[in-house]
Structure formats: C-alpha cells, structure tokens
C-alpha positions as CSV (number, residue, x, y, z in Angstrom):
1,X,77.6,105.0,96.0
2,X,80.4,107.0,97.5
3,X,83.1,108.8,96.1
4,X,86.5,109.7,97.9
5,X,89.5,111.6,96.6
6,X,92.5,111.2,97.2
7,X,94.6,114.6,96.7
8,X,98.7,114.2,95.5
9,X,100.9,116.8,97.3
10,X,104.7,117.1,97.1
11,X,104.9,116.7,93.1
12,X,108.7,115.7,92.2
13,X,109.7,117.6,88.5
14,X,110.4,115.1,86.1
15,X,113.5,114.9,83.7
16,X,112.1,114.3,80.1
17,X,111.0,110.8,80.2
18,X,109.3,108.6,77.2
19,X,107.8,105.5,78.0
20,X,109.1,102.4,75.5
21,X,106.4,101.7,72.6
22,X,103.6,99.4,74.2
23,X,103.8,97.1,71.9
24,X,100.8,94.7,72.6
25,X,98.8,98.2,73.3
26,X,99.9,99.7,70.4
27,X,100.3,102.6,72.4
28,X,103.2,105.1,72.6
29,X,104.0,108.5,74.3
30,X,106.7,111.0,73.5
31,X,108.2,113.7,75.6
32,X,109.2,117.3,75.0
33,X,111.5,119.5,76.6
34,X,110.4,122.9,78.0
35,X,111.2,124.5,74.7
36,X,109.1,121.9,72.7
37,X,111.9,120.2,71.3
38,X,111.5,116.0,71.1
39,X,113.8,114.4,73.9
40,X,113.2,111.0,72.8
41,X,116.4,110.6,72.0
42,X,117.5,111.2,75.2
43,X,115.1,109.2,77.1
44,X,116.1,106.4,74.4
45,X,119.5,107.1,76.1
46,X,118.2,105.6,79.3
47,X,116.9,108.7,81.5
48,X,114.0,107.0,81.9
49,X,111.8,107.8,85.6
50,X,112.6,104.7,87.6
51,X,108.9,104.0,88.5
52,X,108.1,104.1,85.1
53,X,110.6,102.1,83.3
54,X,109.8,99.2,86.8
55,X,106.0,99.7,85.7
56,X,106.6,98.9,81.6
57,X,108.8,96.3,82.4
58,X,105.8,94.4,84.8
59,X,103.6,95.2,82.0
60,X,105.7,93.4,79.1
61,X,106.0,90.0,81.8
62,X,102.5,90.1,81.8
63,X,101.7,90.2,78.1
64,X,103.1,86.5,78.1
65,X,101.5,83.2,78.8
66,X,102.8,81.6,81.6
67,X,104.5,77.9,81.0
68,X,104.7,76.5,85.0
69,X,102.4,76.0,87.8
70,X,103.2,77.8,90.6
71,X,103.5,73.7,93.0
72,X,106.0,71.9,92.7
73,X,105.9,69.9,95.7
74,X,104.2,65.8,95.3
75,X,101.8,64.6,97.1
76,X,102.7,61.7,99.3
77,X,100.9,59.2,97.8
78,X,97.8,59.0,95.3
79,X,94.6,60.7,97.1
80,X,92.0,58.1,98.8
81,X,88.6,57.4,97.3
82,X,85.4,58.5,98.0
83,X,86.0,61.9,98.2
84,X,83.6,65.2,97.2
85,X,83.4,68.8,96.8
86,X,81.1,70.8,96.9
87,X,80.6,74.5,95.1
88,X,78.4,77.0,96.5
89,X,77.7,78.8,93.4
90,X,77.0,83.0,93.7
91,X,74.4,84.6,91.3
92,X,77.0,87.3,90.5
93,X,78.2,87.3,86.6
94,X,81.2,84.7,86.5
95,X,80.3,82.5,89.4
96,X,80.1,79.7,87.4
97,X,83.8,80.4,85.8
98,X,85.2,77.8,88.6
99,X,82.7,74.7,87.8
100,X,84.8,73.1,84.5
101,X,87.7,72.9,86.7
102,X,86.2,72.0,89.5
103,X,83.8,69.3,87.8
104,X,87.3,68.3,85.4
105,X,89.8,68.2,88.6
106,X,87.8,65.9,90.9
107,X,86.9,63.7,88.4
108,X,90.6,63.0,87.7
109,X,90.8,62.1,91.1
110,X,88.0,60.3,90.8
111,X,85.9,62.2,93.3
112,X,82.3,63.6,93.7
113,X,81.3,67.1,92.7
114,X,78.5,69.0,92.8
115,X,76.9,72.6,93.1
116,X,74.4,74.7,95.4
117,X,73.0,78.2,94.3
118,X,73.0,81.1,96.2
119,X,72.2,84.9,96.2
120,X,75.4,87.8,97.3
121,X,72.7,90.2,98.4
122,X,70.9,87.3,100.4
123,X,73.2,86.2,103.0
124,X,70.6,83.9,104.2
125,X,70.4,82.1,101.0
126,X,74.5,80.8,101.4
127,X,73.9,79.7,104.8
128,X,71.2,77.2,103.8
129,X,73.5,76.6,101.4
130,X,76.6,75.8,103.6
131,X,73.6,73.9,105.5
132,X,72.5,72.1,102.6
133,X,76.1,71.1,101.5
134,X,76.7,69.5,104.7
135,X,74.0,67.1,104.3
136,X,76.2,65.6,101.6
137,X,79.5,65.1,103.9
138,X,81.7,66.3,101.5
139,X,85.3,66.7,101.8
140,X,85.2,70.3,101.4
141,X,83.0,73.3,100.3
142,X,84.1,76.0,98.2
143,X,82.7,79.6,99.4
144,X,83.3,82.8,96.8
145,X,83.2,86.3,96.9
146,X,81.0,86.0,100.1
147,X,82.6,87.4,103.4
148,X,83.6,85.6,106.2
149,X,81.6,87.4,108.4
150,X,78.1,86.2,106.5
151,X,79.2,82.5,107.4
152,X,81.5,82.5,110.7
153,X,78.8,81.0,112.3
154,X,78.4,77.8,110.3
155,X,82.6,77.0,111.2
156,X,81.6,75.5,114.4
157,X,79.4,73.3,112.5
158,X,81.4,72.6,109.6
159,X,84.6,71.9,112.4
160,X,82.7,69.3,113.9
161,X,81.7,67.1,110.9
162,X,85.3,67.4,109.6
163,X,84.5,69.4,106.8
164,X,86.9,71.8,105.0
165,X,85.8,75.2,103.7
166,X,88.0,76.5,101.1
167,X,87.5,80.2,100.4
168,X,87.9,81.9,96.8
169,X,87.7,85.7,96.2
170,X,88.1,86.7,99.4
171,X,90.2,89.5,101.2
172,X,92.2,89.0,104.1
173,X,90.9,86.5,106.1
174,X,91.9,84.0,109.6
175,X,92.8,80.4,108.5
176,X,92.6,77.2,110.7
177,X,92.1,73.6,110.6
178,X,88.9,74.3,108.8
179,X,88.8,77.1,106.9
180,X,91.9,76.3,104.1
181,X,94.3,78.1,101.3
182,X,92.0,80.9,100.7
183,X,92.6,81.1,97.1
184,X,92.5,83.7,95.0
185,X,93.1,85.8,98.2
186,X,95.5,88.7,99.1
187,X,98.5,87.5,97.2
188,X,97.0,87.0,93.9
189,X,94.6,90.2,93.8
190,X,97.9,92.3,94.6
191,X,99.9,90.8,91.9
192,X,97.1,91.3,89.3
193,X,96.2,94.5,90.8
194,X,99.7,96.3,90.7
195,X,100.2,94.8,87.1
196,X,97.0,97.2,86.3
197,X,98.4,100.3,88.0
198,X,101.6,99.5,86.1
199,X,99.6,99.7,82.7
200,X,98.4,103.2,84.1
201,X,101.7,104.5,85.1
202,X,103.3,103.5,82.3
203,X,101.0,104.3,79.6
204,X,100.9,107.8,81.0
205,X,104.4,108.5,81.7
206,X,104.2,108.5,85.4
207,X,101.0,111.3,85.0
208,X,97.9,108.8,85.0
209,X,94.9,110.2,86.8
210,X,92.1,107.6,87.5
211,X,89.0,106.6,88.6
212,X,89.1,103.8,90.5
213,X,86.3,101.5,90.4
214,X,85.6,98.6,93.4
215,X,82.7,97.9,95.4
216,X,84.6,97.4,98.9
217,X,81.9,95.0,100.4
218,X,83.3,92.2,97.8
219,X,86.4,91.3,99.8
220,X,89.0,90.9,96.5
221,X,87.6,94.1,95.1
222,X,88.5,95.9,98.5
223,X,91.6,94.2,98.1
224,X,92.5,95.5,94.7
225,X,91.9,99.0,95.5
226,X,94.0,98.5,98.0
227,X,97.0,97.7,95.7
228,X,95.9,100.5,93.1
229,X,96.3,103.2,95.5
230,X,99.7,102.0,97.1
231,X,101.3,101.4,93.8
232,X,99.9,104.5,92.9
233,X,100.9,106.6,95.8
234,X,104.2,105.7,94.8
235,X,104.3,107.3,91.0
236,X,104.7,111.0,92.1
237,X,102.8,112.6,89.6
238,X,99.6,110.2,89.8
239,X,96.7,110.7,91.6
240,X,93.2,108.6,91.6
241,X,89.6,109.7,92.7
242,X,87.7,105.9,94.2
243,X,84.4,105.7,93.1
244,X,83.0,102.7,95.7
245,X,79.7,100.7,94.0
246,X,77.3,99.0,96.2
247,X,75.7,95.3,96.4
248,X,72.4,96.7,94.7
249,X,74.5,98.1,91.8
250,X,76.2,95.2,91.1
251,X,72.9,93.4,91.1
252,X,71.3,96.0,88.6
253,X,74.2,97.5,86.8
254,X,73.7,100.9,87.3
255,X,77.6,101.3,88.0
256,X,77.6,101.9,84.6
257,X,76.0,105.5,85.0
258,X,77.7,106.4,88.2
259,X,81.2,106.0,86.5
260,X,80.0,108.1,83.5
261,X,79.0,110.6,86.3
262,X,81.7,110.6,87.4
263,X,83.8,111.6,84.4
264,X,81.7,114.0,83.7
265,X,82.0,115.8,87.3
266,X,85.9,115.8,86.8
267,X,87.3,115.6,82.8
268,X,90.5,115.6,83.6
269,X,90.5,111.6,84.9
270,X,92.0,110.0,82.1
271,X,91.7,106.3,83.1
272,X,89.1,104.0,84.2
273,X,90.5,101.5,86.8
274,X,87.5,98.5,87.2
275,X,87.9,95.8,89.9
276,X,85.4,93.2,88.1
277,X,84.8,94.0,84.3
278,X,80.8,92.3,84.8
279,X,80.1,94.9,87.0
280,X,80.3,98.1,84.4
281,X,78.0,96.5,81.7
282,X,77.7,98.5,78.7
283,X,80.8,100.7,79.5
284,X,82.1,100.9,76.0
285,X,78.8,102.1,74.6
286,X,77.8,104.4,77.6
287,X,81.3,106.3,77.0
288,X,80.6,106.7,73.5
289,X,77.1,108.3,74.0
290,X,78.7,110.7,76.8
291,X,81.4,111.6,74.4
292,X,84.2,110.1,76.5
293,X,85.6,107.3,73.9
294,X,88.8,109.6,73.1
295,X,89.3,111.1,76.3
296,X,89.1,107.7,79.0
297,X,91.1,104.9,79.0
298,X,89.8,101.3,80.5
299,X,92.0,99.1,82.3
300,X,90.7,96.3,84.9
301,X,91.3,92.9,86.6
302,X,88.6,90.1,86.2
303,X,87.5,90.4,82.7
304,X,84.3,89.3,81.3
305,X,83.6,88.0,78.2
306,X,82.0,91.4,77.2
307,X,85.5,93.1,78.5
308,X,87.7,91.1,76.8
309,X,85.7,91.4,73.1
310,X,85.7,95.2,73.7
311,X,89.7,95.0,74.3
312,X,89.8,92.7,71.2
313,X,87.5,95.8,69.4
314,X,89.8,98.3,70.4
315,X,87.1,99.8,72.8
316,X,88.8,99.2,76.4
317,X,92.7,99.0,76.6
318,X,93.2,96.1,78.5
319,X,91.9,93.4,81.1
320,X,94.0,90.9,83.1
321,X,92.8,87.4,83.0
322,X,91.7,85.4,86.0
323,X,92.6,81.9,86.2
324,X,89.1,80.3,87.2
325,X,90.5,77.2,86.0
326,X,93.7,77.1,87.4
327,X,91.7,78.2,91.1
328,X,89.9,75.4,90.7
329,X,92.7,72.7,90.8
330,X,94.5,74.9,93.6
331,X,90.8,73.9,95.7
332,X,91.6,70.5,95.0
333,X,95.6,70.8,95.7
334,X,95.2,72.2,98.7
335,X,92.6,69.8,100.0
336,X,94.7,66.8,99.1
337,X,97.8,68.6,101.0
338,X,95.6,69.1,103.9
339,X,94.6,65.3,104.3
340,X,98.3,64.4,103.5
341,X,100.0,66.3,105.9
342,X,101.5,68.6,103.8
343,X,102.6,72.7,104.4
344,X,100.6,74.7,101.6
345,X,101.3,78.7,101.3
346,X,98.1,80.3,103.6
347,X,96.8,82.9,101.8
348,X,97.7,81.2,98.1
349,X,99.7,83.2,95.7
350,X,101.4,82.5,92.5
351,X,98.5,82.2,90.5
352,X,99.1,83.2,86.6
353,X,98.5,86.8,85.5
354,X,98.2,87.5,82.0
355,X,97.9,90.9,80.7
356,X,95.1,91.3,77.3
357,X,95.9,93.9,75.6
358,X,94.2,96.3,72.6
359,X,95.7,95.7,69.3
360,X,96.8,92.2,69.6
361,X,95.0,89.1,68.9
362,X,93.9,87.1,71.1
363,X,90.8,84.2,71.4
364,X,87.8,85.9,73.6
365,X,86.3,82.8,74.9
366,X,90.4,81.5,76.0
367,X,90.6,84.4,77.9
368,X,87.7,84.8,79.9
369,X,87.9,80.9,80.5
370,X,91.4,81.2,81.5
371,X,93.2,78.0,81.3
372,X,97.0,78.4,81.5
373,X,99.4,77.0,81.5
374,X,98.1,75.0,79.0
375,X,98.5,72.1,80.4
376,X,98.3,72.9,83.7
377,X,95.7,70.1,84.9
378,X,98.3,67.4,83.9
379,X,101.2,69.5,85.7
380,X,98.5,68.6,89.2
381,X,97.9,65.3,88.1
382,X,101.3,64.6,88.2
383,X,102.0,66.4,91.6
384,X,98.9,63.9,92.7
385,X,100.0,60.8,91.2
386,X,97.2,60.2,89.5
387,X,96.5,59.1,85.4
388,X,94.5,58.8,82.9
C-alpha cells in the first residue's frame, strides 16, 4: 500500500456560496459571511461558484433512471446461427454481475454461452483459461478487470482462429480486428467517476478534502482516479490525498484498515472516495469503532450489494450503479456489429450512470444488479431484429 498527496496551491477566495438542498442526500450546507451573518439569501440570488453549481447540477441528472439505450443504429439483418460466447469469469467480488445478461442476451439470439473461472492474482490461471475457451470456437470471449498485458500473448492465437476478445473493465487499451469495443472502458469510468467528484464538490461547497481510494493495477480503478483528481484539480479549494491498495488487499480485505489509517493519520479528510465498493468490506462498521461515523463521508463507483444497503441505512452517502447488465448486451452488440460490417464507438461510452443516494428509497438488490433502462434488452432486440 502506498499513499501519495497531492498538495492545492493558489487557493482562489470564494464569494459566499450555498450549495442547493441535495435533495436525494438529504443533505444541505449554508454559508456565512465574514461577520457570521447567513448569506443564503444571496447565494439563493444566484452567486453561486460556477464549479459548484456545474457539479450539483451533474449530481441531480444522475439521481434519475435513465429511459434510452445509448445505440440506435440496426443491425443489417437478423444475426446468423450458431454462434457462442464465452465469459472468463474473475474470482474478485462482482465477477459474476455480467453472467444474467450475458446468459439472457445470447439466448435471445439464440446463441451458446458459457463460463471459465479464473484467479486476478494468478495470471496463469486466465491464460489457460483464454486457452481453454478456445477449444470451444466461440465467437468471442469476454476478459474483465484483467490487463492486457497478462494476455497480449494469446492475441496471436486468438487472431488466427478468428476469435474476438471483447474486454470489460479495462483502462485504456489498443483495439484491432481482434480485440473489440472494450466496454466499460475509458469513457464510461470517466463519466461515472466525475459524477462522484461532483457529489464531493458539491456537497462541500467547493471545500471537499478526500481520500481517494483505487488500487491502480485494476485498469478501471486507475482509470477512475484519474478522473477524480482532474475534476478535482479543477474545484479550487479541493484537495485529495490517494491511498493506492494492492492485488493481495483486494484478495483479503485489509483495505479496510489502511483507509481507517489513513483517517486517522490526517482528520481533516472529510470524504472517502472508493473505486470498487467490494473492496472496503466492513467500512461502515470499521468507521464506527474508530469514531469516524460523523466526521467521513463515503462516496464510490461500483457498488456492492453491502454498499448500496449501507447507503439505503444511512451509513455511506452514496454509490453510483454499474450497469453489469446493460455491459453485457453491449458484448453482444458489438460482436454482432463486428460480423455485420458495422462502425461501433472504440472505447464504448454512453453506458447509464445512476447516482444512489442516502435518504431516498431505493430496492438494494435493483441496484447492485443494475438493469436500466428497464427495458433495455428489448430496446437490443429490436436494434437486432430478433423476437420472442
């Protein structure tokens, strides 16, 4: 475990500013003037900081459900038969999220689908797997969280059996002929990422001080603290300390002491920023027995279903959702598109991002299964011109 700081120099001097009520959050925040009176009333009259009033108004979008899928584009005609895919399925908590949809998408298509284990700390263990899966000529296989430097090697192998690999949860990565779409890549990990650091900014009235929470050798992790500290760089009067986890504390969940450490090396961090919910079990209760209920705030991306109850408890602020679901019928869109012929956007983007806030209600199991829109499956099927 590592920790860097990142020191805030060239502080601008706020007017009064008041963030509006957050309603979802049930949070609120007024300011005073220098001689202690309440300037609400001003700020009410619109001198609101711009950064601020851009960050509440991203949060309120992404309080609400979305309606559309982000393709509009058909297919050319109905997908051929005989068709599989195959999931190479991580041991980390919520690497099964992506089979329903997987399992639920191909089989509207009416194609194969199956699933190989394998370990994150073991790299050994996905490259028999991409092995394995190869033995099955499928279509294409689906590779999370894993970085492309742990399989480069199988491409060649993968390229000449005209097999796809469709990587999900990954940072920034090269794209060819083989390796497809990416998913849940750059472009969606910065969307759901600045919509965190807008809860922060906002929530504080452009003053939030956090402690940033990733483990950098999981790609989309990197990636989100990537997005945390640019948005954050740009709110003035913010600052952030990263505290970077490693594979073996993700495995045995000691991240959960290093970020209680942490807060209590440097009290005045008022907010917790987590990349991956799973990977701080226990947080709610480990904050309570250091005395740090009252004093930290929790905000994250990828929510467990441990994150999302404690949000629902009014023990962690609030967790975006991840769309599991919804990734998996992109894997199957963009596999289609490839056979067809047909442009897709490279590195994804335009996945849903919903916002799960304290003090509203919400359904625990609906949001750590993400599934919206709604009807979001029959939105593909249509694009596919397929039917019941």
């Amino acid at each position: 475990m590592a920790i860097k700081r990142s020191s805030r120099l060239g502080k601008v001097a706020l007017s009064a500013v008041t963030v509006a009520l957050l309603a979802a959050a049930g949070c609120s925040s007024t300011a005073r003037s220098e001689d202690g009176s309440n300037s609400g009333d001003a700020a009410s009259s619109g001198q609101v900081s711009g950064i601020v009033a851009d960050a509440q108004a991203s949060v309120d979008e992404a309080v609400e459900a979305p309606a559309k899928i982000g393709v509009t584009e058909p297919l050319k005609s109905s997908p051929a038969q005989g068709g599989s895919i195959v999931y190479l399925k991580p041991d980390a908590a919520g690497g099964e999220l992506p089979i329903p949809g997987l399992e639920e998408a191909t089989k509207a298509i009416g194609w194969g689908f199956r699933t190989i284990n394998f370990k994150l700390a073991e790299p050994a263990t996905l490259v028999a797997g991409m092995q394995e899966a190869l033995g099955y000529k499928p279509t294409a296989v689906v590779i999370p969280s894993s970085p492309i430097q742990v399989w480069q090697n199988q491409i060649p192998a993968y390229e000449q059996a005209g097999v796809k690999i469709v990587p999900l949860f990954l940072g920034q990565i090269e794209q060819n002929e083989t390796v497809l779409g990416n998913l849940q890549g750059p472009a969606d990990v910065a969307a759901a990422a600045k919509v965190v650091a807008d809860y922060v900014i906002a929530n504080s009235d452009g003053q939030g001080k956090a402690l940033v929470v990733s483990a950098p050798d999981v790609p989309a992790e990197a990636a989100f603290a990537d997005t945390v500290h640019k948005r954050l760089d740009e709110c003035s009067d913010c600052s952030y300390t990263d505290l970077e986890l490693t594979t073996p504390q993700l495995a045995d969940g000691s991240g959960t002491r290093a970020v209680v450490s942490a807060l209590q090396k440097d009290p005045s961090i008022g907010y917790i920023m987590n990349a991956y919910g799973p990977q701080l079990p226990g947080l709610p209760g480990a904050l309570a027995a250091a005395g740090l209920s009252n004093k930290v705030k929790t905000v994250g991306y990828y929510g467990g279903p441990a994150d999302f109850a404690a949000v629902k408890a009014g023990q962690v602020d609030a967790y975006t959702s991840v769309p599991f679901t919804y990734s998996a019928y992109q894997v199957v869109d963009i596999v289609l598109r490839d056979q067809q012929g047909i442009p897709f956007e490279p590195n994804d983007g335009g996945v849903p991002v919903q916002l799960f806030v304290e003090g509203t209600d919400f359904d625990v199991d609906a949001a750590t299964n993400y599934d919206q829109p709604a009807d979001a499956l029959d939105q593909f099927k249509a694009l596919w011109k397929v039917s019941d």
